[in-house]
TORDO-927106 format. One record per residue: residue number from 1; residue in one letter; x, y, z of N, C-alpha, C in turn. Coordinates in pm, whole numbers, padded with zeros to 5 digits, m for minus. Atoms other than C-alpha are relative to their C-alpha. Layout:
! TORDO-927106
NUM  a  X  Y  Z  X  Y  Z  X  Y  Z
...
! end
This chain:
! TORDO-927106
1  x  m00075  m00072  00102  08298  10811  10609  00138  00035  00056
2  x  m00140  m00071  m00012  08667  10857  10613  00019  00110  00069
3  x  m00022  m00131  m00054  08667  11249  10684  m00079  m00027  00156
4  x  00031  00044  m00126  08463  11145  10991  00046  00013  00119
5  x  m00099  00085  m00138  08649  10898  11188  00143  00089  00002
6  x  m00116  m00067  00018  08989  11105  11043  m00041  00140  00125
7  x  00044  m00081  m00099  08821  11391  11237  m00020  00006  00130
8  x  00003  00019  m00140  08741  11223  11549  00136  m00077  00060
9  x  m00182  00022  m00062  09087  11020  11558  00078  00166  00047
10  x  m00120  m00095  m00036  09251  11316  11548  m00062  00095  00107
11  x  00036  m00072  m00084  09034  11495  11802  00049  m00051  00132
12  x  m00053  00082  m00160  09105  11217  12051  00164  m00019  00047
13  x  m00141  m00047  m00115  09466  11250  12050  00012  00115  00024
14  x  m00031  m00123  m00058  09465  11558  12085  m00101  00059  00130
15  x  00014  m00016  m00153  09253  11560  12406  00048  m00067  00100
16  x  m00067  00094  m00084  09483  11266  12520  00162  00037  00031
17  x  m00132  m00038  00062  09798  11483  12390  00063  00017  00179
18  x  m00011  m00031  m00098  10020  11579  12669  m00028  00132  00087
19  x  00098  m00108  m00060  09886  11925  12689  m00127  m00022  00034
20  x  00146  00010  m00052  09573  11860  12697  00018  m00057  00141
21  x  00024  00053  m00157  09633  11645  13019  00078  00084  00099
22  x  m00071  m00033  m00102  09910  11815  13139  00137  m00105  00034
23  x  m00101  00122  m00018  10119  11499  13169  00115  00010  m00156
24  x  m00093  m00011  00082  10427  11487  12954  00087  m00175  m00032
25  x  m00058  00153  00033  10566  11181  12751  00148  m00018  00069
26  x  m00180  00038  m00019  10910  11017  12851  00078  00095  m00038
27  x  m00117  m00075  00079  11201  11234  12776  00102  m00111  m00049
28  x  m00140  00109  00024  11422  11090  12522  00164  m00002  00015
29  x  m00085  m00032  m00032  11724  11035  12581  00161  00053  m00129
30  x  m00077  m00108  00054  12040  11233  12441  00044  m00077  m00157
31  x  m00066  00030  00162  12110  11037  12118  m00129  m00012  m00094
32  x  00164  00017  00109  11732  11074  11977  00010  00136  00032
33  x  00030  m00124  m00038  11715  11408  11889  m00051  00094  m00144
34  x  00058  m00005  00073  11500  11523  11653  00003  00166  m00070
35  x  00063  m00130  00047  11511  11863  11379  m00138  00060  m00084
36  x  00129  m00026  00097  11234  12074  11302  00077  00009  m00155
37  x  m00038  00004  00170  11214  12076  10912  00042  00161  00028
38  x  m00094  m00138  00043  11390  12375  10766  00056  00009  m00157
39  x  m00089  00025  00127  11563  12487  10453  m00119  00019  m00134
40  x  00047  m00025  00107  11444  12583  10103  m00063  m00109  m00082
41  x  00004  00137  00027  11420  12211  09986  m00106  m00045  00034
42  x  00072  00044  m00089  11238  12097  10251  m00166  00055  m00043
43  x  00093  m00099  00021  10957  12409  10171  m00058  m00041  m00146
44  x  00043  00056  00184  10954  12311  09787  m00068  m00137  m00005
45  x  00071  00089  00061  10865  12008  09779  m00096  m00050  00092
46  x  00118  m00013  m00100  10621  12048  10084  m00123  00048  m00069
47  x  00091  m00043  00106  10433  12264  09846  m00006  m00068  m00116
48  x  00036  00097  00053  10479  12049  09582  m00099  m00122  00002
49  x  00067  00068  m00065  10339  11770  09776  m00118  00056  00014
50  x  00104  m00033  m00002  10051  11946  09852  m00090  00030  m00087
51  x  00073  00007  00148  09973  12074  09525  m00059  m00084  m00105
52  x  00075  00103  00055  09948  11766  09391  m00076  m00105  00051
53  x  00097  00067  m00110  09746  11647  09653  00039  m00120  00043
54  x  m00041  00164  m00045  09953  11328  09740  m00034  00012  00124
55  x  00033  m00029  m00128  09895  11205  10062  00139  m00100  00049
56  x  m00108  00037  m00041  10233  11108  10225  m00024  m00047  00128
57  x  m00005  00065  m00090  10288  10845  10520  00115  00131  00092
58  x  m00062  m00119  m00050  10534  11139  10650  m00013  00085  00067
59  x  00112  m00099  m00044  10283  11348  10758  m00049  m00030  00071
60  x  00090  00144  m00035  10050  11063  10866  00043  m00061  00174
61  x  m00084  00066  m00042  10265  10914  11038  00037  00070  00166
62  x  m00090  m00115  m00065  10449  11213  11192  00132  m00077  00055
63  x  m00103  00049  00023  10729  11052  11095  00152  00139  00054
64  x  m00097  m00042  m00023  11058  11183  11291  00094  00085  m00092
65  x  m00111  m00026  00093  11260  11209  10978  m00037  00080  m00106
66  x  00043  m00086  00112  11073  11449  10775  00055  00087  m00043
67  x  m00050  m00132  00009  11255  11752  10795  00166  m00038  m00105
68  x  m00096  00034  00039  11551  11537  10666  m00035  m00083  m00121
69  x  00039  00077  00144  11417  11310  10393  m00039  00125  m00109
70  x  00053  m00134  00088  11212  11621  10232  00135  00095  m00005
71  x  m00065  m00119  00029  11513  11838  10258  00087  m00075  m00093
72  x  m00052  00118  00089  11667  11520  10040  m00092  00024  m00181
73  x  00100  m00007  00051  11355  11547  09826  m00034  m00174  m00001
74  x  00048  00120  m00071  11272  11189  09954  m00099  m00017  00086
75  x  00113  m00015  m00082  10911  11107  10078  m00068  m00126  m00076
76  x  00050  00133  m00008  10731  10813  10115  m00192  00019  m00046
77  x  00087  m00043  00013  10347  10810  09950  m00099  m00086  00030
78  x  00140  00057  m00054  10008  10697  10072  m00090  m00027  m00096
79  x  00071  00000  00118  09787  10575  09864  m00158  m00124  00088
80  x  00107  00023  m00086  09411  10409  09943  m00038  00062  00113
81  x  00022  m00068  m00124  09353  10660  10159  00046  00041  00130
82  x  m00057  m00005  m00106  09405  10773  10476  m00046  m00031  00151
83  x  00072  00059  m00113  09233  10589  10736  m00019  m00101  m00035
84  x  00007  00139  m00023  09316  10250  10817  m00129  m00062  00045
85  x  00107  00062  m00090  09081  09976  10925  00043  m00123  00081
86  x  m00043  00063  m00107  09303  09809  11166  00055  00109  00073
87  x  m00087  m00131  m00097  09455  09971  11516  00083  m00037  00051
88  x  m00142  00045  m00064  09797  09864  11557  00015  00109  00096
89  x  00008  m00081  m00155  09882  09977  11916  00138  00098  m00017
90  x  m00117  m00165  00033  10228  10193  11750  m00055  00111  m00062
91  x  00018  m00063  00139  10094  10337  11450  m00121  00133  00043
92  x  00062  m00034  m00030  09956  10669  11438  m00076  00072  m00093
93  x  00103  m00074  00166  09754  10710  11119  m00132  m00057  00071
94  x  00119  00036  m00027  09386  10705  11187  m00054  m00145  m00020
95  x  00024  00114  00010  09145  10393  11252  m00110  00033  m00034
96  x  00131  m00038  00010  08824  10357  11093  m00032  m00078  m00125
97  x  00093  00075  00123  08583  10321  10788  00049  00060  m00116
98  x  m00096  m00047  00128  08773  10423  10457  m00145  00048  m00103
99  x  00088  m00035  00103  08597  10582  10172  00057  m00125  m00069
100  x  m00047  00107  00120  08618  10370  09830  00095  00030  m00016
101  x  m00059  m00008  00104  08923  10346  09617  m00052  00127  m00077
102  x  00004  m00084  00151  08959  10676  09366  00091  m00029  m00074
103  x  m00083  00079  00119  08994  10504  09059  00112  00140  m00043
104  x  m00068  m00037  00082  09164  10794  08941  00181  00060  00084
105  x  m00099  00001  m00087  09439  10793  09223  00163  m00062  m00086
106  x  m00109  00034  00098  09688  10598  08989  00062  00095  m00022
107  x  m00040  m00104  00110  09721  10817  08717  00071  00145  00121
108  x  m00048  m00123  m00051  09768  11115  08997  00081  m00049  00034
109  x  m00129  00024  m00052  10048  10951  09146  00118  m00012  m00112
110  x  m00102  00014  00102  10226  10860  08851  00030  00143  m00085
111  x  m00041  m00190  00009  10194  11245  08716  00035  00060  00082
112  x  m00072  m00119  m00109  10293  11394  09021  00134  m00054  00029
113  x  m00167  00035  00000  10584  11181  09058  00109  00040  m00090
114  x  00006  m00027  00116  10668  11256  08715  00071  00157  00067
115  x  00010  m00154  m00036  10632  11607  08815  00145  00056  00117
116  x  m00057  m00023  m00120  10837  11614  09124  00149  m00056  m00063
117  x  m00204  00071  00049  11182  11405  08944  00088  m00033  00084
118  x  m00067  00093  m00149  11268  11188  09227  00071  m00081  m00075
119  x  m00057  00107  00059  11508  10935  09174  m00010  m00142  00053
120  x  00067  00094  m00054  11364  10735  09403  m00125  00014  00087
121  x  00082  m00009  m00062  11054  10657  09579  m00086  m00084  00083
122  x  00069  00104  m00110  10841  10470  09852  m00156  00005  m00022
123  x  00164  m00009  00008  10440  10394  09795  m00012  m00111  00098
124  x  00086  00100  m00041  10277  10241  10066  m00185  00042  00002
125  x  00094  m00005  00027  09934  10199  10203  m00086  00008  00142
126  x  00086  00028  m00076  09668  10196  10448  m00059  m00151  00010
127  x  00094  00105  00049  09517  09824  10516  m00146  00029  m00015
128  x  00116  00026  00123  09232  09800  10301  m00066  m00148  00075
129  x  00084  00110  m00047  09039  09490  10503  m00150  m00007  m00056
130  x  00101  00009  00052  08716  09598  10352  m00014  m00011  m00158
131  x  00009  00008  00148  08807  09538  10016  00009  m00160  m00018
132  x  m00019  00133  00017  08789  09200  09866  00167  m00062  m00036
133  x  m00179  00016  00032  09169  09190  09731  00093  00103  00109
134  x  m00086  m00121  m00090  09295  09432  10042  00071  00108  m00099
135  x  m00088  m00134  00075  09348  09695  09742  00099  m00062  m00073
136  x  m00069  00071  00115  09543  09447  09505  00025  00116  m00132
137  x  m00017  m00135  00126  09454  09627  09200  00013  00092  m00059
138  x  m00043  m00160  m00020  09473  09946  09285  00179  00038  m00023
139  x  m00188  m00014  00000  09834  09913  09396  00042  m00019  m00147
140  x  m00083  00044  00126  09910  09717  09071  00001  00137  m00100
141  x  00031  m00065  00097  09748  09999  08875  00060  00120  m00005
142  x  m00101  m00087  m00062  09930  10224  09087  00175  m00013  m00053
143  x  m00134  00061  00037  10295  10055  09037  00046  00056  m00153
144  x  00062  m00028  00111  10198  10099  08667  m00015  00133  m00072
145  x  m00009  m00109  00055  10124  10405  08585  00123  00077  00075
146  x  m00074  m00036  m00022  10376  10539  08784  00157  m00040  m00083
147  x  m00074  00063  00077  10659  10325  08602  m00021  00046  m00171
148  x  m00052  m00072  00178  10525  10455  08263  m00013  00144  00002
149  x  m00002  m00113  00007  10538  10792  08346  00150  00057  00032
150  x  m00118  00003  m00091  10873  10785  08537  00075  m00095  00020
151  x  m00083  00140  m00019  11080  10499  08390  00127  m00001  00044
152  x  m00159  00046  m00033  11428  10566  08520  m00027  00038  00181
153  x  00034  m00017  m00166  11225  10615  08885  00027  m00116  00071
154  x  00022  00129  m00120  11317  10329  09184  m00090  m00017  00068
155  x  00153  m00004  m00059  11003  10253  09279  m00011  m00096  00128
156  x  m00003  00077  m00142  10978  10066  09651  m00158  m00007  00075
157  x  00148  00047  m00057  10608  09879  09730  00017  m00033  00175
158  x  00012  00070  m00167  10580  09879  10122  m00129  m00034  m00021
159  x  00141  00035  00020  10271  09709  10112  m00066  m00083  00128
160  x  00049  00069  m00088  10003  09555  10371  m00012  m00149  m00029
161  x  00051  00159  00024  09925  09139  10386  m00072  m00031  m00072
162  x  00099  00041  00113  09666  09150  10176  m00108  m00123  00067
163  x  00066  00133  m00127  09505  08919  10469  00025  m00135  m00076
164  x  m00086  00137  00041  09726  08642  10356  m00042  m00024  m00143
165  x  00084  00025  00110  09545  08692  10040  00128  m00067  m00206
166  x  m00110  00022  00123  09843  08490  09778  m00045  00083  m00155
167  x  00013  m00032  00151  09697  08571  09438  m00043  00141  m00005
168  x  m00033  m00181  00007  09589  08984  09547  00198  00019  m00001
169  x  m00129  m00016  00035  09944  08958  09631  00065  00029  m00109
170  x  m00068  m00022  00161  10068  08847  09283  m00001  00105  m00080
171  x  m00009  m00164  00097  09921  09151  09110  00087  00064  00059
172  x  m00040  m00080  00007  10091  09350  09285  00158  m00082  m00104
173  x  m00147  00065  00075  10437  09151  09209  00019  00004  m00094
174  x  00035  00023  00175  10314  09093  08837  00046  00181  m00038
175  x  00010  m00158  00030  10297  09488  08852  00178  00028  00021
176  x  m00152  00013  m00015  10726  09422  08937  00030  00142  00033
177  x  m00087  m00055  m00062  10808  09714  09186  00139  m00032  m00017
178  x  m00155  00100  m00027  11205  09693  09233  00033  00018  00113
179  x  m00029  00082  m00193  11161  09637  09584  m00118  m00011  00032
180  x  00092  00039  m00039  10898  09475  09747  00021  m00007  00151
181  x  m00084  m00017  m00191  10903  09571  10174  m00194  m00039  00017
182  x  00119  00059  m00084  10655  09428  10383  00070  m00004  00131
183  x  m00084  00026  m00156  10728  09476  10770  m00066  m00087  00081
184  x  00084  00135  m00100  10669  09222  11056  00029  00108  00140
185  x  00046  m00052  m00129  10721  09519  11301  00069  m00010  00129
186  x  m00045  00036  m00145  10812  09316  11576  00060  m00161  00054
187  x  m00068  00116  00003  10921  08994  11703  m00140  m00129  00056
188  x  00095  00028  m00001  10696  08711  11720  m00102  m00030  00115
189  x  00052  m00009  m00093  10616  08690  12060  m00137  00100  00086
190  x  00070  m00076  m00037  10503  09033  12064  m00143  00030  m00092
191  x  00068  m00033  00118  10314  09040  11742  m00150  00038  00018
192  x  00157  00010  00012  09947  09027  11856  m00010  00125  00126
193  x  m00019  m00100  m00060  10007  09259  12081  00025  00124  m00069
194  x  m00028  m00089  00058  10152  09526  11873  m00048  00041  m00127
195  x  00053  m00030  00122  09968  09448  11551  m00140  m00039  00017
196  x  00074  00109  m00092  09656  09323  11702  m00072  m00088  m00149
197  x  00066  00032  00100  09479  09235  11346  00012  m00061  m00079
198  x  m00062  00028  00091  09726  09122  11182  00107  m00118  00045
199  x  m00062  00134  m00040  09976  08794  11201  00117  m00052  m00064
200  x  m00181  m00002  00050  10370  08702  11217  m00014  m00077  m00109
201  x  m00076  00130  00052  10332  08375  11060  m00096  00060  m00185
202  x  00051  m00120  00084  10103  08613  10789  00092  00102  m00100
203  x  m00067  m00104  00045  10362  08862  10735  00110  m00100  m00074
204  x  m00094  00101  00024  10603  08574  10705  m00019  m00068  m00104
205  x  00057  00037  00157  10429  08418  10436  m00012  00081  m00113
206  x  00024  m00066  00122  10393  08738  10208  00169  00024  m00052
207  x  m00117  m00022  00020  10798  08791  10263  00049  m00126  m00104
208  x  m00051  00143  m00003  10852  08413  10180  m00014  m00014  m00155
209  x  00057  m00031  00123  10643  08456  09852  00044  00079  m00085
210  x  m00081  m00110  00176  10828  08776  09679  00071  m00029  00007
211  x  m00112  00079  00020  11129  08627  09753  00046  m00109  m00102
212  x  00040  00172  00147  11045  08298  09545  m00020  00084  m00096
213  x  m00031  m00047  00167  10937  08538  09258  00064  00103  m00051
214  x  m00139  m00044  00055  11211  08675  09273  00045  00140  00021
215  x  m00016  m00169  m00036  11202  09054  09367  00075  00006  00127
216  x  m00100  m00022  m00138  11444  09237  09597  m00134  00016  00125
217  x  00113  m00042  m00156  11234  09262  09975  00059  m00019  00051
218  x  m00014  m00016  m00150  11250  09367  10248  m00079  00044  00110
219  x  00056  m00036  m00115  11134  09399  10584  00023  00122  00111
220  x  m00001  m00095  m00099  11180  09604  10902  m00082  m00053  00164
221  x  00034  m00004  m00122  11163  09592  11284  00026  00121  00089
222  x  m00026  m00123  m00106  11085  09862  11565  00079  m00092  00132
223  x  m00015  00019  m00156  11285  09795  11917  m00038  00083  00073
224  x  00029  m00039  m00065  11230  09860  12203  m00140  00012  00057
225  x  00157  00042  m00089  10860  09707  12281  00012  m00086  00086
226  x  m00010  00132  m00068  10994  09434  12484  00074  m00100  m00010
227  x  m00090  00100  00044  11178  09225  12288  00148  m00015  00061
228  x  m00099  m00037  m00015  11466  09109  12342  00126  m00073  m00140
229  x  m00100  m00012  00108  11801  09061  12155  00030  m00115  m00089
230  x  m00015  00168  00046  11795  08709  12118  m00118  m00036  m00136
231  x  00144  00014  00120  11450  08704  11969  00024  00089  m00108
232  x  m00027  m00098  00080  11570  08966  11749  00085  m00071  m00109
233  x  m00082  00022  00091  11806  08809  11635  m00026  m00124  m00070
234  x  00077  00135  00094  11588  08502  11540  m00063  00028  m00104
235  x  00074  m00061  00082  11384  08708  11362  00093  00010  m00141
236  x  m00085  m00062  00113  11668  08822  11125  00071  m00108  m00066
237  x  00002  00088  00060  11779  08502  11058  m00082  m00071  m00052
238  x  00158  00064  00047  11437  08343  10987  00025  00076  m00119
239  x  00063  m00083  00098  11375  08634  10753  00121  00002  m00120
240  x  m00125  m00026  00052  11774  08604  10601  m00045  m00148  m00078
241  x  m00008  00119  00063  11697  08220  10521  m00143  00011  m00069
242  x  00116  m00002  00073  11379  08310  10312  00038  00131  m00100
243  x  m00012  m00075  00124  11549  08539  10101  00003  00139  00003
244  x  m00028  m00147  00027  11497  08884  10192  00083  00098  00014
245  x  m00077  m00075  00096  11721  09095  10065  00056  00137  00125
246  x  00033  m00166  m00054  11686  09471  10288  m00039  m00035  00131
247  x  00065  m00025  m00112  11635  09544  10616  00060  00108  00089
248  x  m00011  m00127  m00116  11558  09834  10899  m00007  m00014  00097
249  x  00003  m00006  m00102  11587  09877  11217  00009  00101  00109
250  x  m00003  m00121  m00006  11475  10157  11419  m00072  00013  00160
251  x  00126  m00034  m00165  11314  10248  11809  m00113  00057  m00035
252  x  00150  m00069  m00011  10978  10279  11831  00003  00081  00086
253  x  00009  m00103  m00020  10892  10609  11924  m00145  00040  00058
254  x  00130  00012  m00029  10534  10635  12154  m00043  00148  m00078
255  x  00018  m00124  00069  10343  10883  11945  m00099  00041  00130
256  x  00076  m00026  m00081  10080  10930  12227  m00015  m00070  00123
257  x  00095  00100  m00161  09920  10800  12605  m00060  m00102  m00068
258  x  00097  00104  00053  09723  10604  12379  00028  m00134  m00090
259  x  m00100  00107  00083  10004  10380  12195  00057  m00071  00109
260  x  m00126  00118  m00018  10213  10102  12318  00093  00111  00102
261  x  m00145  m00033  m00066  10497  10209  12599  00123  m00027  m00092
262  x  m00111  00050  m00010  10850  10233  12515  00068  m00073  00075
263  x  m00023  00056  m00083  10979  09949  12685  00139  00042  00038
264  x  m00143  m00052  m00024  11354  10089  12667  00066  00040  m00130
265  x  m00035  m00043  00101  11543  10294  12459  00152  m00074  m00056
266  x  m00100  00075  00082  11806  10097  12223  00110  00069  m00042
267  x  m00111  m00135  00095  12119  10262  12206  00088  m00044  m00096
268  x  m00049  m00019  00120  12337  10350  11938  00074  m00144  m00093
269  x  m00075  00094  00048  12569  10097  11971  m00061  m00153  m00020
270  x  00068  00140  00064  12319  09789  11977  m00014  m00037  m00111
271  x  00039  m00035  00097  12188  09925  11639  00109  m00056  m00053
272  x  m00105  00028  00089  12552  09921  11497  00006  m00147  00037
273  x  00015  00135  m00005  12594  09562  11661  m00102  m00060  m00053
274  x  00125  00086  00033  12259  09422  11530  00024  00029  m00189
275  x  m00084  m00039  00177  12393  09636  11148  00070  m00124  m00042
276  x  m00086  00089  00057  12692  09414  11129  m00063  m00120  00060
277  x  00020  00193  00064  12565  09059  11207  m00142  00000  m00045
278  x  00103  m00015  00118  12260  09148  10972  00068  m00018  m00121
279  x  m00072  m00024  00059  12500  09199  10749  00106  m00153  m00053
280  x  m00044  00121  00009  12713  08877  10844  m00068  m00084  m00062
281  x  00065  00124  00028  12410  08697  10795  m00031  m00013  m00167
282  x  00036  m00005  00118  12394  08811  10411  m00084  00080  m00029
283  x  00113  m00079  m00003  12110  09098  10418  00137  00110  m00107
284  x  m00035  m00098  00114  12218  09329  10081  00050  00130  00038
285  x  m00013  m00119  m00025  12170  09665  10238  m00109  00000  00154
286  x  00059  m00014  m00148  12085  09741  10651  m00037  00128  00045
287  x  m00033  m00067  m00077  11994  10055  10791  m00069  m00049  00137
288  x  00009  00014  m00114  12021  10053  11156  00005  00123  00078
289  x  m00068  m00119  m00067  11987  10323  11416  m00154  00067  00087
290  x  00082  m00035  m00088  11743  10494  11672  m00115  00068  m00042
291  x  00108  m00095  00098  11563  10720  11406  m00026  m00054  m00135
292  x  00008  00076  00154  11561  10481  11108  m00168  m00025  00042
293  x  00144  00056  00058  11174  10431  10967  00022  m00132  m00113
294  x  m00019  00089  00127  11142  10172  10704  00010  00051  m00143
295  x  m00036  m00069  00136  11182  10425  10406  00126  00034  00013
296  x  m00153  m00154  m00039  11467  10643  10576  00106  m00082  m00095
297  x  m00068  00036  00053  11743  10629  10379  m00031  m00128  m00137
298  x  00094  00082  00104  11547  10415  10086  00127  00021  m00100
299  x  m00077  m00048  00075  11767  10572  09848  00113  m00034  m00058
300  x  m00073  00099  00001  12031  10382  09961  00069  m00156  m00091
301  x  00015  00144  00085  11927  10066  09789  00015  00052  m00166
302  x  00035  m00089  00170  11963  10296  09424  00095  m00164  m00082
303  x  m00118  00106  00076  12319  10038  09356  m00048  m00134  m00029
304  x  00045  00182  m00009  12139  09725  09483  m00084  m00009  m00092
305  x  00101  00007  00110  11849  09813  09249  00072  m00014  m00126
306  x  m00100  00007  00100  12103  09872  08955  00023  m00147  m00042
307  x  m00053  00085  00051  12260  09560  08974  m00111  m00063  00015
308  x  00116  00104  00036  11956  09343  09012  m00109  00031  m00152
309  x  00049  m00013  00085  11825  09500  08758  m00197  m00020  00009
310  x  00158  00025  m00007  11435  09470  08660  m00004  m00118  00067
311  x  00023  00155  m00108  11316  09143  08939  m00053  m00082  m00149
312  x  00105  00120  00118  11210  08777  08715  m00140  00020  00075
313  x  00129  00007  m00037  10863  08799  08802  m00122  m00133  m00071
314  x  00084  00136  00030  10764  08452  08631  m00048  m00116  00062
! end
């Protein structure tokens, strides 16, 4: 059961934490520098959030940028639960056995969004491996009600592989988010390493696919596992000549002893260099930078959404 494993994940980092051992993570260095949340903003729609019981990757996550997106009223939402059933060696949302799908999860998202009067917004997901469509229909149904509750909302599907699954895919697409993000993470060398479950030439294929029907996507890469600049920059062309549209770029950040090393921290100015020839190469809208997630700054894309208008989805 979900509450479970959620229970014992989170027991085990926190006897692996650095108090608990005593040992203390890396110190980062002076251009990563992180605020607690704060501010009236921030508080509102914390309670908000809670009230309507969403379950936000933000949280999850323990996403850096919270204190700053929420004080935006910008937050990224979870949906299928909250316990994965893969254990990517970054990521620090729980691993385990998921409850079912609650059918009635839709409808709450699309009323609480509703509720909340965002002007834009991020839904991703947990992978879903024990489902036969990795949670296809859900999402779609998700996409969906949210869109008729909250039609002048920017709605942004980060979504899992669907274990290469083409036609779960389509629903969602059919369901026409106006952005479709799928991340590859990392570069392909490192991929099995960092995602262990999951697969470049995989991720590469679901990018390759919304592209063809036609929706804005985008991707996202963490530095700083190893890679290097070159491969980086293969990556971004690969992913530029298949169409997608968006992309992030951000340092991975070890959440625990029990994740992936930082292999080196990426400074500022790489980011801005790796910005502009992303940029050269034709990519719509880039953020780049040491604290960028794959939502941060989402918001961003409001113009690019504008002019593309609703995606062809035929």
């Amino acid at each position: 059961m979900s509450r479970v494993v959620d229970t014992r994940s989170r027991r085990l980092r926190a006897e692996h934490s650095p108090r608990a051992t005593g040992e203390a993570l890396p110190r980062h260095p002076p251009w990563i520098r992180m605020k607690l949340p704060s501010g009236a903003a921030y508080f509102d729609l914390r309670a908000q959030v809670h009230a309507q019981g969403l379950h936000t990757v933000c949280e999850s996550a323990s996403c850096p940028n919270i204190g700053e997106c929420w004080s935006q009223r910008s937050l990224t939402i979870m949906i299928l639960g909250g316990v994965c059933t893969r254990s990517c060696r970054f990521c620090d949302v729980p691993t385990g056995r998921p409850l079912p799908p609650d059918p009635a999860e839709p409808d709450r998202v699309g009323t609480a969004l509703a509720r909340l009067g965002l002007r834009h917004a991020v839904i991703t997901c947990v992978n879903r491996d024990d489902l036969a469509d990795g949670g296809a229909a859900h999402w779609a149904a998700t996409i969906r009600a949210v869109k008729q509750r909250c039609p002048d909302l920017a709605l942004e599907a980060l979504t899992s592989d669907f274990a290469g699954n083409i036609s779960a895919l389509d629903q969602v697409l059919d369901a026409a988010p106006h952005v479709f993000a799928h991340n590859l993470e990392t570069v392909p060398r490192l991929a099995r390493e960092v995602r262990v479950q999951a697969s470049y030439p995989r991720s590469y294929a679901v990018l390759a696919h919304a592209s063809r029907r036609g929706l804005l996507s985008k991707t996202g890469l963490m530095l700083g596992l190893g890679e290097t600049l070159d491969e980086v920059r293969a990556v971004l062309r690969e992913v530029r000549a298949i169409g997608v549209d968006i992309l992030t770029l951000g340092q991975y950040l070890r959440p625990s002893r029990q994740h992936l090393p930082v292999s080196r921290h990426v400074p500022p100015e790489e980011f801005a260099q790796l910005k502009q020839e992303a940029l050269d190469l034709g990519f719509a809208h880039v953020e780049s930078g040491p604290l960028v997630r794959s939502s941060y700054h989402a918001d961003g894309q409001l113009e690019l959404i504008r002019r593309r208008a609703q995606p062809a989805v035929g």
